[in-house]
ZAVO-379416 format. One record per residue (C-alpha): residue in three letters; z, x, y. Coordinates in steps of 0.02 Angstrom, whole numbers, padded with zeros to 5 digits, always signed. Each point is the difference from the previous one (the first is absolute). Example, Ala and Ser with C-alpha at 12.3 -4.5 7.8 and 13.67 -1.06 7.14 Angstrom:
2
ALA+00390+00615-00225/SER-00033+00069+00172/
// end
This chain:
344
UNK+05861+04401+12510/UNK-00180+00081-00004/UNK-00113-00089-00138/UNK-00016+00177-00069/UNK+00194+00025-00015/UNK-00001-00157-00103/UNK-00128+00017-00126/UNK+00061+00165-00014/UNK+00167-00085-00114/UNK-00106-00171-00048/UNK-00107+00066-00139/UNK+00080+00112-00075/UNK+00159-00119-00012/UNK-00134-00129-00064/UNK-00051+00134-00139/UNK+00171+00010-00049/UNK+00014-00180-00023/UNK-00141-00013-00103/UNK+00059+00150-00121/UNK+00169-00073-00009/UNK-00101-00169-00045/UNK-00103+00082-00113/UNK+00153+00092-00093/UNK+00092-00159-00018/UNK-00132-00094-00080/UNK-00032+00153-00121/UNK+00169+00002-00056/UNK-00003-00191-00018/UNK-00152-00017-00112/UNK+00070+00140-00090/UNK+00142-00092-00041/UNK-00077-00146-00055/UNK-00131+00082-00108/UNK+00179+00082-00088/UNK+00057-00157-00032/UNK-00138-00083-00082/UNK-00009+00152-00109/UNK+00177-00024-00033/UNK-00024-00192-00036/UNK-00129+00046-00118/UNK+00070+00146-00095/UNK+00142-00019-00122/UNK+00143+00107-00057/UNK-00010+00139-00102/UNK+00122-00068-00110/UNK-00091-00168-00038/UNK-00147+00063-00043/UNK+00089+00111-00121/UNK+00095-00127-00050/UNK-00185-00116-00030/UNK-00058+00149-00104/UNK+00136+00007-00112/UNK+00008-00210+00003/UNK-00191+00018-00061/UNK+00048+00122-00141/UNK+00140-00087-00062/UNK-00127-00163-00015/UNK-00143+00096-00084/UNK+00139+00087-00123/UNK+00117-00163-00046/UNK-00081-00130+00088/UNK+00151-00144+00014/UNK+00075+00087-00160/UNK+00170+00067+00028/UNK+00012+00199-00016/UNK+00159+00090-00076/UNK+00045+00109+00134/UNK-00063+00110+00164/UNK-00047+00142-00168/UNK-00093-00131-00056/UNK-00099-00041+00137/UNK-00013+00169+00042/UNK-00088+00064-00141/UNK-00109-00139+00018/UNK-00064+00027+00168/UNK+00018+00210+00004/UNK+00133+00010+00130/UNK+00141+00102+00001/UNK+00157-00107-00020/UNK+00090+00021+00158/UNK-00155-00032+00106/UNK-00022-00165-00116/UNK+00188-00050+00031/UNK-00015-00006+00174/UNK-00172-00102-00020/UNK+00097-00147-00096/UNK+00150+00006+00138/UNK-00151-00045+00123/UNK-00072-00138-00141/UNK+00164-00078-00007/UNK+00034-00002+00189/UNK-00174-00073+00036/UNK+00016-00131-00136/UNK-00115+00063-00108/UNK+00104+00056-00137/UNK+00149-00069-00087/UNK+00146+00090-00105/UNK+00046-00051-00157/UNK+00157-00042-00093/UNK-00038+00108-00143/UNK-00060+00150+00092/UNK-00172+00041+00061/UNK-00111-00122+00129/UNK-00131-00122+00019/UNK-00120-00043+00113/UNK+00039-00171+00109/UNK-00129-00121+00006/UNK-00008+00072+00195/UNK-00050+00162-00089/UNK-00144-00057-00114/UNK-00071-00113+00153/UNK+00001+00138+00117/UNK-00054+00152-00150/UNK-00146-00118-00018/UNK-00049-00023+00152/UNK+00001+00164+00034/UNK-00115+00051-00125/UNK-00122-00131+00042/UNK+00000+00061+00162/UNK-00038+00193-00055/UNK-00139-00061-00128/UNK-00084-00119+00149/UNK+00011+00154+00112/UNK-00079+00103-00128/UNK-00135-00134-00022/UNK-00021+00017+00173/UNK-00013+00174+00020/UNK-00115+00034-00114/UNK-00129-00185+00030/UNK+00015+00011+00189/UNK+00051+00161+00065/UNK-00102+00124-00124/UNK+00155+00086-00047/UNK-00015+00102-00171/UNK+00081-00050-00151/UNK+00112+00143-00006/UNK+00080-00023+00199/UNK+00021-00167+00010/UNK+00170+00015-00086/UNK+00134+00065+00141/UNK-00083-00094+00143/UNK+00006-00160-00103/UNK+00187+00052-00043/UNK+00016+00009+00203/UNK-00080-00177+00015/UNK+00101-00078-00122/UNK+00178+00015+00076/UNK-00067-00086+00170/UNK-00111-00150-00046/UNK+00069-00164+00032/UNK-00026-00131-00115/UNK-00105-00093+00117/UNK-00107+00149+00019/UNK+00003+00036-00201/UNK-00080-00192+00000/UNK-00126+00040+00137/UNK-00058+00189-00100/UNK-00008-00087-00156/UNK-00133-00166+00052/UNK-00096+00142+00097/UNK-00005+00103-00163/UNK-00071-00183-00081/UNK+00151+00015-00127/UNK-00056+00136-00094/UNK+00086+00036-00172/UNK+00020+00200-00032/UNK+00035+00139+00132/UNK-00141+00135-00012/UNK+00113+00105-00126/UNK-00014-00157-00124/UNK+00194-00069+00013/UNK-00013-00198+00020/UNK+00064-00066+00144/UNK+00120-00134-00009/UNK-00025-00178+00071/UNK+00141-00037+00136/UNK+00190-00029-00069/UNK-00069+00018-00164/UNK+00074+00160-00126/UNK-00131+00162-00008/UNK-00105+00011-00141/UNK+00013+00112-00134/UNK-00135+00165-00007/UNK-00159-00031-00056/UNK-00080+00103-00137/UNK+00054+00116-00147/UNK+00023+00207+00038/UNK-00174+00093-00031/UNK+00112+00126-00086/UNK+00044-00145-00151/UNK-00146-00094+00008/UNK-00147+00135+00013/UNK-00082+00001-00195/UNK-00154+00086+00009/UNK-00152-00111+00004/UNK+00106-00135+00096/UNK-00062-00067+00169/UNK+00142-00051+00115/UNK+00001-00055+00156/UNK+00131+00070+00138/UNK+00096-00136+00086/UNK+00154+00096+00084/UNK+00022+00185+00055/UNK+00213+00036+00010/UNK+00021+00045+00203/UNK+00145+00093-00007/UNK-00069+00176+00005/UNK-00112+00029+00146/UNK-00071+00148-00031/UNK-00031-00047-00194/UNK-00083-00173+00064/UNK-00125+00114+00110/UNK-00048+00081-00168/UNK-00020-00148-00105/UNK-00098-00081+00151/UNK-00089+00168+00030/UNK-00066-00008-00178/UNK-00067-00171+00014/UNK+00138-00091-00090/UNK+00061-00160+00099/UNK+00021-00181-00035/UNK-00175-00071-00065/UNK-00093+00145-00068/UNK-00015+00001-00190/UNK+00009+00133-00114/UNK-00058+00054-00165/UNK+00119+00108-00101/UNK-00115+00156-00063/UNK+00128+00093-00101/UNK+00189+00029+00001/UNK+00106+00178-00012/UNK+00196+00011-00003/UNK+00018+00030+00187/UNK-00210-00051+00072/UNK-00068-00174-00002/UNK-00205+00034+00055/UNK-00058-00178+00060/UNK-00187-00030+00045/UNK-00030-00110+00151/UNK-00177-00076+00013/UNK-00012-00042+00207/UNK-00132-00023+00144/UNK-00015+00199+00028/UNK-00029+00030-00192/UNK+00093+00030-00176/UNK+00142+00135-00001/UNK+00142+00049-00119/UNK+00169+00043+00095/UNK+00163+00084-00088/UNK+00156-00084+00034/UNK+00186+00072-00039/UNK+00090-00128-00134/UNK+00129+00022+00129/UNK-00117-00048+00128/UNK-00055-00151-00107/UNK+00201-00054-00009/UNK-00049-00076+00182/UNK-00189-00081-00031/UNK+00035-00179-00072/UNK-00147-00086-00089/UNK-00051-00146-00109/UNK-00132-00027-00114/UNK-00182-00026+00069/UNK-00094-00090-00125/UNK-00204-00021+00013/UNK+00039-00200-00021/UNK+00195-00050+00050/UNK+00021-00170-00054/UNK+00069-00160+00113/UNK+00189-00027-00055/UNK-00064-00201-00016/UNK-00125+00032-00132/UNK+00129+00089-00121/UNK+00075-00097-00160/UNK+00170-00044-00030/UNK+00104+00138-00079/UNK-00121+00133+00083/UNK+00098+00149+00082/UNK-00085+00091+00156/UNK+00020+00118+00135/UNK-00036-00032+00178/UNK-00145+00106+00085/UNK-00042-00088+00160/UNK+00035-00151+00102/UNK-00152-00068+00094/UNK+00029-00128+00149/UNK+00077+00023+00202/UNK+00163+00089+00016/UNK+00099-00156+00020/UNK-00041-00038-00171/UNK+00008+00163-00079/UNK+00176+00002+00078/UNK+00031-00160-00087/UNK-00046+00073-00162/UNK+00098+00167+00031/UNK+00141-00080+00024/UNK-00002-00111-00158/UNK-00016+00184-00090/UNK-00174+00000-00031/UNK-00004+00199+00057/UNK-00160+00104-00061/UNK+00081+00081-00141/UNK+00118-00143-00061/UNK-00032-00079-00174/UNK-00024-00194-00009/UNK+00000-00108-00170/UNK-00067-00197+00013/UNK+00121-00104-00091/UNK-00054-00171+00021/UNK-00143-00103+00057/UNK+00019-00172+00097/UNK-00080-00141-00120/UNK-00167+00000+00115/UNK+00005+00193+00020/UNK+00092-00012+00176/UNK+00137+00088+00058/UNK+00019+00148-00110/UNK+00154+00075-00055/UNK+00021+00186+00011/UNK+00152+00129-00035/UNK+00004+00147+00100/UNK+00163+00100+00031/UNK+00112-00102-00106/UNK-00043-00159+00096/UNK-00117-00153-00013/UNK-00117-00055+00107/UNK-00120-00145+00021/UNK-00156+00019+00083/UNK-00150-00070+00043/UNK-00152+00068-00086/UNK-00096+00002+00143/UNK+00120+00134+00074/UNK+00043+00079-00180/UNK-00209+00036+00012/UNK+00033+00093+00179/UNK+00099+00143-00117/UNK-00106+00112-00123/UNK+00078+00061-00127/UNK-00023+00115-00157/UNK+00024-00074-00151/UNK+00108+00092-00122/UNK-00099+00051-00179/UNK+00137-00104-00082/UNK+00023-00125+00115/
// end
């Protein structure tokens, strides 16, 4: 055979080689990118089922609820759609029948309906602290991040965050295995007299496009207002910031979703109040470790607190908030500032 004769078949059945080569490991790395998108992806049906496991817990917490009309109402589903939502609760575990009609969360349920909205208020944190994300889009990528995170990667997120308290909408975050706090604040709508300054601590996320507006008028968690005059259906609030003083009209509607407390010139330390005064809570001062700790004792911005009783040497106090006691000492009653009520 002539040299010519067989290079003439060599290369190009070396060429072939190499594309058949080449297709193979295509098609393999293919594959395995598939399947870690698979691993890391999860049904349609649990996440629906997570959403409607989060509802349920923000609507009835571990209270029991009558019935899937019940329930329905509650979270603004239709009722077939919410039916086949609890046959997923149950089958997970995460949901229980009852005797007497109606369901209950499991203590499954609550665990995992907690964790899960840690995870979206962490992510939300997140979004907005490290990624520059605006308040108003954070929401459905958070609500994407939620269903995935591990645990141990919940941990990891939340020392990296330093622990912090609130997501950027003004919701407290709850402190691992521990139940979610209740909303901070008081509606603008009820609480806006004119001449009152108030400080917003939570903006309600559920409407995208009306959170955009509220935001896009300069409303969000830490600003304060000053209530310049009332009408049946127009608050006008004047907002004293960095680029000047402005007035801005707000819909009472609008205000239904803006919740605020108090923002006295001088809030008072809890510690330093007499026995038998009655309060509301403005702010909690201190890390987010410790203004978990106080959140979830009940000491919300917004909640009302009464001293009953003083140790003999001033230390602990005893306070009532919510229906229940608790002892403190002062030096963390003084980390909470509270109004004091004119006939407290």
């Amino acid at each position: 055979m002539r040299l010519s004769d067989f290079f003439s078949w060599f290369w190009p059945a070396v060429a072939g080689l190499l594309a058949v080569v080449w297709l193979w490991t295509v098609l393999q790395w293919r594959r395995e990118q598939a399947a870690k998108r698979s691993a890391g992806a999860l049904p349609h049906e649990r996440v629906e089922a997570e959403d409607l496991l989060k509802a349920a817990y923000a609507q009835h917490g571990t209270e029991a609820f009558e019935s899937v009309a019940d329930l329905a109402r509650a979270v603004g589903l239709c009722e077939p759609a919410v039916r086949q939502g609890m046959e997923a609760l149950v089958a997970f575990g995460w949901a229980e029948d009852r005797a007497e009609g109606g369901a209950r969360l499991t203590e499954e349920g609550e665990a995992r309906a907690q964790e899960l909205i840690r995870a979206h208020r962490l992510w939300e944190r997140y979004l907005v602290d490290q990624e520059g994300m605006a308040l108003d889009a954070v929401h459905a990528e958070a609500h994407h991040r939620e269903h995935t995170t591990t645990a141990a990667e919940l941990e990891r997120l939340d020392a990296e965050l330093e622990h912090p308290a609130w997501d950027p909408h003004g919701h407290a975050i709850p402190a691992p295995s521990c139940q979610v706090p209740s909303s901070p604040g008081r509606p603008l709508s009820q609480e806006a007299e004119e001449g009152s300054r108030l400080r917003i601590v939570c903006l309600d996320d559920a409407s995208t496009l009306l959170l955009a507006q509220l935001v896009a008028l300069g409303l969000r968690p830490g600003v304060e207002v000053t209530v310049v005059d009332r009408e049946a259906d127009v608050l006008r609030l004047r907002i004293d910031g960095e680029g000047g003083t402005f007035v801005i009209p707000v819909a009472r509607s609008a205000a239904d979703y803006v919740f605020v407390v108090p923002a006295p010139a001088l809030p008072l330390e809890l510690g330093r109040l007499p026995v038998g005064a009655q309060a509301q809570v403005v702010e909690i001062r201190g890390g987010g470790k410790h203004q978990r700790r106080m959140l979830d004792m009940g000491f919300v911005p917004g909640a009302e607190v009464t001293v009953v009783r003083k140790a003999s040497l001033g230390d602990p106090i005893e306070y009532r908030i919510k229906g229940t006691g608790i002892a403190m000492r002062r030096a963390d009653a003084n980390s909470i500032l509270v109004q004091e009520a004119e006939n407290g």
